[in-house]
C-alpha positions, 0 to 999 in steps of 0.5 A, spaced: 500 500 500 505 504 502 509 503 495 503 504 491 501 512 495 510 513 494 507 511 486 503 516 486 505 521 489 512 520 484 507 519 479 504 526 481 510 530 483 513 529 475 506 531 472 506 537 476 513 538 474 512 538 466 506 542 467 511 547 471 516 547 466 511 548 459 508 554 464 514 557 466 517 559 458 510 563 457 509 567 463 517 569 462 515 571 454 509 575 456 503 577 452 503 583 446 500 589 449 501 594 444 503 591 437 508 593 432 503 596 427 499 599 433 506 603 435 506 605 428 499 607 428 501 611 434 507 614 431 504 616 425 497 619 428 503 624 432 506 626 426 500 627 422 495 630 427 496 637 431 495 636 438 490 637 441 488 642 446 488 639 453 486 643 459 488 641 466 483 641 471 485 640 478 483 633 482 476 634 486 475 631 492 470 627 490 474 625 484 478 617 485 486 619 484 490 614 479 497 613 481 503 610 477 508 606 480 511 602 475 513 604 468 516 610 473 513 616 469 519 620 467 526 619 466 530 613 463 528 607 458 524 602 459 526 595 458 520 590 455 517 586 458 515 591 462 511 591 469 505 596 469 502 598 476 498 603 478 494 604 485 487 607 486 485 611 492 477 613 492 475 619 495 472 619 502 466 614 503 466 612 496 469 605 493 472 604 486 468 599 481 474 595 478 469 593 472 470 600 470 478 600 469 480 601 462 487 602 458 488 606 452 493 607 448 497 613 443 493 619 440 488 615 436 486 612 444 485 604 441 482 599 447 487 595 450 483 593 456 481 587 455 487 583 452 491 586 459 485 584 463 487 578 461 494 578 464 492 583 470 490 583 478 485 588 477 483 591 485 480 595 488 486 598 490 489 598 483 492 595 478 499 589 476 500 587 470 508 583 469 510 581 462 506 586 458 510 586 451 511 593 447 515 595 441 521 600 442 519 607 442 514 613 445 508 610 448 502 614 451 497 609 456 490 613 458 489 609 464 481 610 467 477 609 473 471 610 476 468 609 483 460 607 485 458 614 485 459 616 478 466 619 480 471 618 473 479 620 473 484 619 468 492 619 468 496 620 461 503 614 462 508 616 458 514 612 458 519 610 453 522 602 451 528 601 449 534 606 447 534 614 445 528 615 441 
């Protein structure tokens, strides 16, 4: 009897194990987030289109707040696959609908939300995503959020992958 359960678990132990090795390479490959021909369109969009007016309202108190942590902001190139991760705090007596998430890329603002849905821990609290593939160059991530009482924000992630662009 002791013989046949020592089998098993043998048995189980080298299944985990293969199971554990096919795993491992695709989750060190990551997942497309921007593709190449997305970039281009992006790129394309900020040459041939003239920026567009933005004005800049301060934070209302009732509004959620959206804080980058990770690709830093501003400063060095990034290397891909990148981690993004971005913290929500609602305002008072207010609570953030993690079902309202969404992330939009470049000037032409396409939704990548459901494919980095996919591949992401979103909470409450905020959003972490690792292995997200993007090709060299500019980037620009619209991220948005919204609470239970109808409250939105948005926060521009402009970072840069690879060498001097």
């Amino acid at each position: 009897m002791m013989k046949r359960v020592l089998r098993g678990l043998a048995a189980g132990g080298a299944a985990l194990a293969r199971l554990c090795a096919g795993a491992a390479p695709a989750m060190a490959a990551g997942f497309d987030l921007v593709t190449t021909a997305e970039a281009q369109q992006a790129a394309q969009a900020e040459k041939t289109q003239p920026a567009p007016v933005r004005t800049r309202s301060l934070p209302t108190p009732e509004a959620p707040a959206i804080t980058v942590v990770s690709p830093a902001p501003a400063g060095r190139a990034v290397a891909a696959p990148l981690r993004i991760e971005v913290a929500f705090q609602p305002a008072a007596g207010a609570r953030i609908v993690p079902s309202s998430f969404r992330v939009l890329y470049g000037l032409l603002k396409i939704d990548l939300t459901d494919r980095l849905r996919q591949h992401a821990t979103i909470t409450e609290s905020g959003v972490v995503v690792d292995g997200a593939k993007v090709p060299e160059g500019q980037h620009r991530l619209f991220i948005q959020v919204a609470d239970d009482k109808g409250n939105t924000a948005e926060q521009e992630l402009r970072f840069r992958v690879g060498g001097a662009s």
